[in-house]
C-alpha positions in Angstrom: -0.1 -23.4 21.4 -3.7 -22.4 20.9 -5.6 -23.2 17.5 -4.3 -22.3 14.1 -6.7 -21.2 11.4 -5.6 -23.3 8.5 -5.1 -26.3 10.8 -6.2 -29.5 8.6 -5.7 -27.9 5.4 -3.0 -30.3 3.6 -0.4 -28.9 0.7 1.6 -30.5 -1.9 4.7 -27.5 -2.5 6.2 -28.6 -5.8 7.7 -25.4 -6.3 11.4 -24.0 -6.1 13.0 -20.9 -5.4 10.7 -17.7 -4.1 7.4 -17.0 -5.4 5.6 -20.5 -4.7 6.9 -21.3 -2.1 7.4 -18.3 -0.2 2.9 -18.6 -0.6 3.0 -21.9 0.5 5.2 -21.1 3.6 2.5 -18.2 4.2 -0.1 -21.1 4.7 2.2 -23.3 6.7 3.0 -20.0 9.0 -0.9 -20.3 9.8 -1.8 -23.6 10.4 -1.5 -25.6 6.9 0.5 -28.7 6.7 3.0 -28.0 3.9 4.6 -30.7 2.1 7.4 -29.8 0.4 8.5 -32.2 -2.5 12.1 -32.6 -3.8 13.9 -33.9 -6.2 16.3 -36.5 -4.5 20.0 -36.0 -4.2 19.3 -32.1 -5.4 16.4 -30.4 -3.5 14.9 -27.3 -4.2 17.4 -24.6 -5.9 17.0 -22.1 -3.0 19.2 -24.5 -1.0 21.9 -23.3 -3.3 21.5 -19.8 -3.1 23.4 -17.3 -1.2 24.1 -15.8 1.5 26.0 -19.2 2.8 27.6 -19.6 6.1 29.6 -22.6 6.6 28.4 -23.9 3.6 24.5 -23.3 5.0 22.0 -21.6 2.8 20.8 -18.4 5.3 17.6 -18.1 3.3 15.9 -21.4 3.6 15.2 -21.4 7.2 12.9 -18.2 6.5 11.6 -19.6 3.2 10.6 -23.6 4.0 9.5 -22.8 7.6 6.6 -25.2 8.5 7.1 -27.5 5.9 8.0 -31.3 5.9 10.6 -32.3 3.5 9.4 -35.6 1.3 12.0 -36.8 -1.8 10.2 -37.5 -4.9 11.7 -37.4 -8.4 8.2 -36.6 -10.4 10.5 -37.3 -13.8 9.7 -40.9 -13.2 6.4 -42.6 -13.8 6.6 -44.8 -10.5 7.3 -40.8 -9.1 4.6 -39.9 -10.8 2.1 -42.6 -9.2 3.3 -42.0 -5.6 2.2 -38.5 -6.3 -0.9 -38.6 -7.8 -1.5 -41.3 -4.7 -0.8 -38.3 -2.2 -2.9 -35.7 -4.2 -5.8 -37.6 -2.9 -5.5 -36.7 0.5 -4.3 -32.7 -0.4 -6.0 -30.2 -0.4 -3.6 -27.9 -2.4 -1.1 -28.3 -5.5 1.2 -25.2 -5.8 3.6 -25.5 -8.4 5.9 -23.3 -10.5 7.0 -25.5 -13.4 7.1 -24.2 -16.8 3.6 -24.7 -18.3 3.1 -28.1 -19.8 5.7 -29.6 -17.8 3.7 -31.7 -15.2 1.2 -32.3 -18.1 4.7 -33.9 -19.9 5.4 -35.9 -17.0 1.8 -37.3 -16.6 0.7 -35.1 -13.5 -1.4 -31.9 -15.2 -4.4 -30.3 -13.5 -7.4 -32.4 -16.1 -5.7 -35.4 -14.6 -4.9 -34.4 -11.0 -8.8 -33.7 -10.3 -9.8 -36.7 -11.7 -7.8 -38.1 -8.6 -9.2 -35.4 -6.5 -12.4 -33.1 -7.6 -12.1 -31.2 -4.7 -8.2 -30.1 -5.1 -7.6 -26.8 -5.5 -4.1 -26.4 -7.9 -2.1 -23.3 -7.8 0.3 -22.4 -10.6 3.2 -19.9 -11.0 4.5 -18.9 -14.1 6.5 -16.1 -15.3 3.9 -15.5 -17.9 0.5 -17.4 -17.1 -0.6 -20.7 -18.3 -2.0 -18.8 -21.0 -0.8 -16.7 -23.7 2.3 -16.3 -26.7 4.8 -16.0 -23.4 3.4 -18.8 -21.6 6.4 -21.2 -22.3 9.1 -18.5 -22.1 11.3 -18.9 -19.2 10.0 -17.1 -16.1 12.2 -15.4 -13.3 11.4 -12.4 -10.9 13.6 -10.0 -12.4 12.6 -10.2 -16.0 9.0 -10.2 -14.7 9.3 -7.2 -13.1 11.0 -5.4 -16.1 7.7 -6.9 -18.5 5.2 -5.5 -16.1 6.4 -1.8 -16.7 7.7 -1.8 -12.5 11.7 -1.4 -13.7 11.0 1.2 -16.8 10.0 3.4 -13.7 13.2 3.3 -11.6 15.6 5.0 -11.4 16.6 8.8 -12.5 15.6 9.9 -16.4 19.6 10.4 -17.2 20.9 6.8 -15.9 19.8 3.4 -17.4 16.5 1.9 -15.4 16.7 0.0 -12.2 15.7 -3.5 -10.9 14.7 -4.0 -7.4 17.8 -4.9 -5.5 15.8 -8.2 -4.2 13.7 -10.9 -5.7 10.2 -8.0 -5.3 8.1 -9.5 -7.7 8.7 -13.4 -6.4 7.2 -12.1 -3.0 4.5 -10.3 -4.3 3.4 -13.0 -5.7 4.0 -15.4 -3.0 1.0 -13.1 -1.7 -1.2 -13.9 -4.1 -0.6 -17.5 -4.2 -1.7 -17.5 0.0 -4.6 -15.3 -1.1 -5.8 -17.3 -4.5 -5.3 -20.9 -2.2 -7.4 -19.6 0.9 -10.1 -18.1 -1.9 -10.7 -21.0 -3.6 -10.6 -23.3 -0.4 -13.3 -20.7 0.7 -15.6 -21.3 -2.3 -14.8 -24.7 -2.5 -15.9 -25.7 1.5 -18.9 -22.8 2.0 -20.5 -22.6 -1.1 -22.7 -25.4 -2.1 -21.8 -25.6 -5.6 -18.5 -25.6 -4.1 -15.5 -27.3 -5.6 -11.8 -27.8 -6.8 -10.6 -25.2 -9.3 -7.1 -24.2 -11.4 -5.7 -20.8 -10.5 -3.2 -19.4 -12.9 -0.8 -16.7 -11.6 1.8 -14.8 -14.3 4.7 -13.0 -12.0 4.2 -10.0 -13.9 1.0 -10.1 -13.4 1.1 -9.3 -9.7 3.2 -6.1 -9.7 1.4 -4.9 -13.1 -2.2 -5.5 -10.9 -0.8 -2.6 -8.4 0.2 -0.4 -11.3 -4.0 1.2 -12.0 -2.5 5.0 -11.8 0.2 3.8 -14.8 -3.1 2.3 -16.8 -5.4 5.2 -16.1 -3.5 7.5 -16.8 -1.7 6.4 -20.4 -5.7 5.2 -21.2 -7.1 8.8 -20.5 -4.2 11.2 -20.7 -1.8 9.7 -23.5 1.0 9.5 -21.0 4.0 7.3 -20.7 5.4 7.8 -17.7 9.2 8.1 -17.2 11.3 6.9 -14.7 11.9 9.1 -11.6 12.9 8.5 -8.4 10.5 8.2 -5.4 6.1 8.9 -5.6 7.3 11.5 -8.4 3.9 12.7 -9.8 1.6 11.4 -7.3 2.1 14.0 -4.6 4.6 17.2 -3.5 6.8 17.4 -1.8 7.7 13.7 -1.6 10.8 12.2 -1.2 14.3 11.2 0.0 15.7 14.3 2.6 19.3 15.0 4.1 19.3 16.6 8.0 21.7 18.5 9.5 23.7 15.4 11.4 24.3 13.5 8.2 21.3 11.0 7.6 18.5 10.4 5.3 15.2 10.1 5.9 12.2 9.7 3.5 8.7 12.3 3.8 5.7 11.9 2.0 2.7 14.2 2.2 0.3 12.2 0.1 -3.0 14.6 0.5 -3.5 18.3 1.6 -4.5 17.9 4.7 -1.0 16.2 5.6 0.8 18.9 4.0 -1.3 21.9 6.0 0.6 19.9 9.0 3.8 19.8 7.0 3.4 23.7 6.6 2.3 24.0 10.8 5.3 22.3 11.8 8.1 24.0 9.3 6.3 27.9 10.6 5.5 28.2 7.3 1.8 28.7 6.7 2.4 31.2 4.4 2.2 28.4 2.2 -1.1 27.4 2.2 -2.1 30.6 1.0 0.2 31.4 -1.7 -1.4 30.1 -5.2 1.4 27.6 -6.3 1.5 25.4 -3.1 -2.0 25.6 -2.3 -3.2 22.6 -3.2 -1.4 19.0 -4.3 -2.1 19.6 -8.2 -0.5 23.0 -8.0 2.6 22.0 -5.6 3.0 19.3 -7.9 3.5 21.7 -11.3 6.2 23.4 -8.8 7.6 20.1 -7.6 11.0 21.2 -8.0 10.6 24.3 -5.6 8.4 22.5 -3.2 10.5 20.3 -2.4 13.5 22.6 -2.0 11.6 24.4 0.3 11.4 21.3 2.3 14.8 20.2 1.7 16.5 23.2 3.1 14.3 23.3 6.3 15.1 19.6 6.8 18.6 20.6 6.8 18.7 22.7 9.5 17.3 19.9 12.0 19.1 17.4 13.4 17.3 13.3 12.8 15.9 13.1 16.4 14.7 16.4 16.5 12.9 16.2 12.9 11.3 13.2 13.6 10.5 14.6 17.0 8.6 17.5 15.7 7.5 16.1 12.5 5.8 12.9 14.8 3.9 16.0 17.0 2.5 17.5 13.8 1.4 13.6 12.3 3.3 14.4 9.4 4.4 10.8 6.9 8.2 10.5 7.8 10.9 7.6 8.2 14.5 7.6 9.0 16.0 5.2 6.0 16.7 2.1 8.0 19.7 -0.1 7.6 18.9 -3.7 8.7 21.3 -3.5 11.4 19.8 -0.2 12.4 16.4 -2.6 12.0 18.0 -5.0 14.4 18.2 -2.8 17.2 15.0 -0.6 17.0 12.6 -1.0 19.8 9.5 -1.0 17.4 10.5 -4.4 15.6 11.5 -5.6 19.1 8.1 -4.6 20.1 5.9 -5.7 17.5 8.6 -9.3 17.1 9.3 -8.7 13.5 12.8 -10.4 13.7 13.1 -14.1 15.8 15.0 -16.6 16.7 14.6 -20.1 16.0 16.8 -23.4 16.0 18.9 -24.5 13.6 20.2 -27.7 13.6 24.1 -26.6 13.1 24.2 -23.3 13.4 22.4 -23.3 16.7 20.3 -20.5 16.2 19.1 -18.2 13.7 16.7 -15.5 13.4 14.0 -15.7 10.5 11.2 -12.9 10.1 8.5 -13.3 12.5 4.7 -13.3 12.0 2.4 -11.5 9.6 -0.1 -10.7 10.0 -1.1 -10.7 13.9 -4.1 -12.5 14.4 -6.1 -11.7 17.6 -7.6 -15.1 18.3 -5.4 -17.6 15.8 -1.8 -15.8 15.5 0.2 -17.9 13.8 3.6 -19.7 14.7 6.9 -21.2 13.3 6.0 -24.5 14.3 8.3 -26.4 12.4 12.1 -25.1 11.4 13.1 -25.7 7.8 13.7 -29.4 7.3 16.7 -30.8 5.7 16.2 -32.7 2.9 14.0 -35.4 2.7 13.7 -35.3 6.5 10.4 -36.4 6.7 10.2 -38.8 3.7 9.4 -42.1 5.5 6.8 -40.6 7.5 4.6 -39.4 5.0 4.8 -42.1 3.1 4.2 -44.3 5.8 1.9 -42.1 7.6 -0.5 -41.0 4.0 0.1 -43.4 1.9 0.5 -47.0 4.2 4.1 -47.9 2.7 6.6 -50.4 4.4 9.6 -49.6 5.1 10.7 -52.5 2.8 8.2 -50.4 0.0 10.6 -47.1 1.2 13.9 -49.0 0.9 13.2 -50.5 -2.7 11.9 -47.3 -3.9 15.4 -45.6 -2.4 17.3 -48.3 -4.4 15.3 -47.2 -7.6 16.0 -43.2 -6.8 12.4 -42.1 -6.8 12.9 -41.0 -3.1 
């Protein structure tokens, strides 16, 4: 295995369930040594999430990839101490307590860098650090409904919709790789360069992707209803039935694509006539564009759509089910689905890679670790301890 780029960076993960973590196992995926801490006896809450099989959590092996497992209950002072004892050989905190918590228990940012100038802390709340919300309980769903993302789903005559999946947690898992790598940045290349805080509200990161929603209630005066798919962003958009029975989604996002659109359905008639001549006037006949495009689709079968549709370079997906994902040749291709070892299932397939570097790809070095797996070790290894030191502190619960 060649060179990763974030070998010798170190991380603390004192974060549960997605969004944290799913950052920190971003880093780990690319090099970072990602230790995860848990509380003893319990270990993070994903562990006791669904799907199960045979009583195994499915989702962990994707979400604690490249990370060693270390005990520690931070509720206790001597807790506490071993901590702040490993934050000085860290270069990364990411947590996702409720803010003032880790202040609470002794272990807050103002004292951490005290310890360690140079550390770079990430936090993850539902509402910021900051703020009337900042203590309010923060989860991915409710996030997503405060940043405006849910009040857009769905169809105007049924109640909104939340992502079916935890969208928000991963978004910001994102932006907690992006804000650690950042700061490390500034902190090792600048020479001013050092430690810093970085405060990240879940809402925040879908609501950062939402400019067209702020620029156009700030200019126009618009509140923009729920619809499904790009509705008032570009025509004809959306989700298509063909002639054999299955769905697939088209998008012609700028005029040129739709002149293709237009080539490929014989009907250039359309860039001529005054309502579908441009994207501003096909969307004020959205309605009838799309029908247009609807009823064409349905006279193709999938294969053949796609077949002529890919000739022309027109936007356009078959709706994929993930066992129709399983056995496409382009995930196969680029290895977006694989296998690694379990250590009682056998095997089991994770995501793969992303992104592809050219020179440093990264690599599932490491398969989830049961719980406190690798507690000794680090303690020995970071921190000098006995294994007398390790026993006594198992007999007191702290590991």
């Amino acid at each position: 295995m060649g060179r990763l780029p974030l070998e010798g960076v170190k991380v603390l993960d004192v974060s549960t369930m997605i969004a944290a973590p799913f950052g920190a196992v971003l880093l780990g995926d690319f090099g970072a040594d990602v230790i995860k801490v848990e509380l003893p006896g319990k270990g993070d809450t994903l562990r006791h999430v669904g799907p199960f099989k045979d009583g195994e959590p499915l989702r962990w092996p994707g979400l604690a990839r490249n990370k060693r497992s270390l005990t520690l209950d931070l509720r206790k002072e001597e807790g506490m101490n071993i901590f702040k004892q490993l934050v000085r050989h860290v270069d990364i905190v990411i947590e996702n307590f409720r803010p003032g918590t880790l202040e609470k228990w002794g272990g807050g940012y103002e004292e951490l860098k005290q310890i360690n100038p140079n550390l770079v802390m990430i936090r993850v709340s539902g509402y910021g650090q900051t703020g009337p919300f900042r203590e309010k309980a923060g989860f991915g769903t409710p996030a997503t409904a405060f940043s405006g993302f849910t009040y857009l789903q769905g169809y105007p005559d049924r109640p909104p919709v939340s992502p079916s999946f935890s969208l928000t947690d991963y978004i910001t898992g994102i932006y907690v790789a992006f804000a650690a790598v950042t700061a490390i940045y500034y902190r090792d290349v600048h020479p001013d360069g050092e430690g810093q805080m970085v405060d990240i509200g879940l809402y925040e990161s879908v609501f950062r992707m939402m400019e067209f929603l702020i620029a156009e209630y700030d200019q126009l005066g618009k509140v923009r209803e729920r619809s499904p798919g790009l509705s008032g962003h570009s025509s004809p958009a959306g989700t298509f039935m063909t002639k054999d029975g299955h769905w697939v989604v088209l998008v012609t996002s700028t005029d040129s694509t739709f002149e293709r659109l237009a080539k490929a359905m014989g009907r250039e008639d359309l860039l001529t006539n005054e309502k579908f001549c441009t994207n501003e006037r096909r969307l004020a006949h959205h309605e009838e564009t799309n029908g247009i495009v609807a009823d064409w689709i349905r006279t193709k079968p999938r294969d053949e759509l796609l077949r002529i549709l890919d000739e022309h370079g027109v936007p356009v997906s078959p709706i994929l089910s993930i066992k129709d994902i399983f056995e496409h040749p382009h995930y196969q291709a680029r290895e977006n689905i694989i296998e690694v070892a379990h250590p009682r299932l056998g095997k089991i397939k994770v995501p793969g890679i992303v992104p592809k570097f050219e020179k440093t790809p990264g690599a599932v070095r490491r398969i989830a670790p049961d719980l406190g797996e690798h507690t000794e070790e680090i303690l020995q290894t970071m921190l000098g301890l006995s294994e007398e030191d390790i026993q006594k502190l198992r007999e007191k619960e702290i590991i």
